[in-house]
C-alpha positions, 0 to 999 in steps of 0.5 A: 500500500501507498500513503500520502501525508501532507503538513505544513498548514496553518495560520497565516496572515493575508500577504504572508507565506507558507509552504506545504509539504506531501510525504509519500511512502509504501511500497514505492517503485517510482512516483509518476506526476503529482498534483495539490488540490483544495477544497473551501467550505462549501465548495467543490474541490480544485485543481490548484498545481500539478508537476510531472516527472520532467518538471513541467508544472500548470497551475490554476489562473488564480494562483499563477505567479503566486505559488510554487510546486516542486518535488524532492524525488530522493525523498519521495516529498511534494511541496507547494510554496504558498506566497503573497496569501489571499483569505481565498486561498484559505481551504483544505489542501489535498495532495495527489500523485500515480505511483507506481509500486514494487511488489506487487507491480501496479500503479495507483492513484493516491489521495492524502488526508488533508491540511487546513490552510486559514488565510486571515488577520 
């Protein structure tokens, strides 16, 4: 089995930074493209960024310029670098990545749990 497990979310104050971070770990052959989605109160869950093995990345328009998705392959982590912060980027932010497993082979589609971020003064 595979499991991701996102942190790194919190208070922040509107123009602050914070940078979330995505673990993966289990049986792990390799990690294909990876993505962050967000869900407010209220409404449906989002693309926010998407990074792919060869490290092309696309992002939603209302983050372009403000956020910053990368990966760390040697230890299987994601990350996404939240800068200039808007109270509507508060959400509940939700990692995502294929990975491709060792034994047995298969490939996956796997969520993580979640981590608040609250953007206020």
């Amino acid at each position: 089995q595979v499991q991701l497990v996102e942190s790194g979310g919190g208070l922040v104050q509107p123009g602050g930074s914070l940078r979330l971070s995505c673990a993966v770990s289990g049986s792990i052959f390799s990690i294909n493209a990876m993505g962050w989605y967000r869900q407010a109160p209220g409404k449906e869950r989002e693309l926010v960024a998407t990074i792919t093995t060869g490290g092309s990345t696309n992002y939603a328009d209302s983050v372009k310029g403000r956020f910053t998705i990368s990966r760390d392959n040697a230890k299987n982590t994601l990350y996404l670098q939240m800068d200039s912060l808007k109270p509507e980027d508060t959400a509940v932010y939700y990692c995502n990545a294929g990975v491709y497993t060792t034994w047995p082979s298969r490939y996956l589609e796997v969520w993580g749990q979640g981590t608040l971020v609250t953007v206020s003064s």
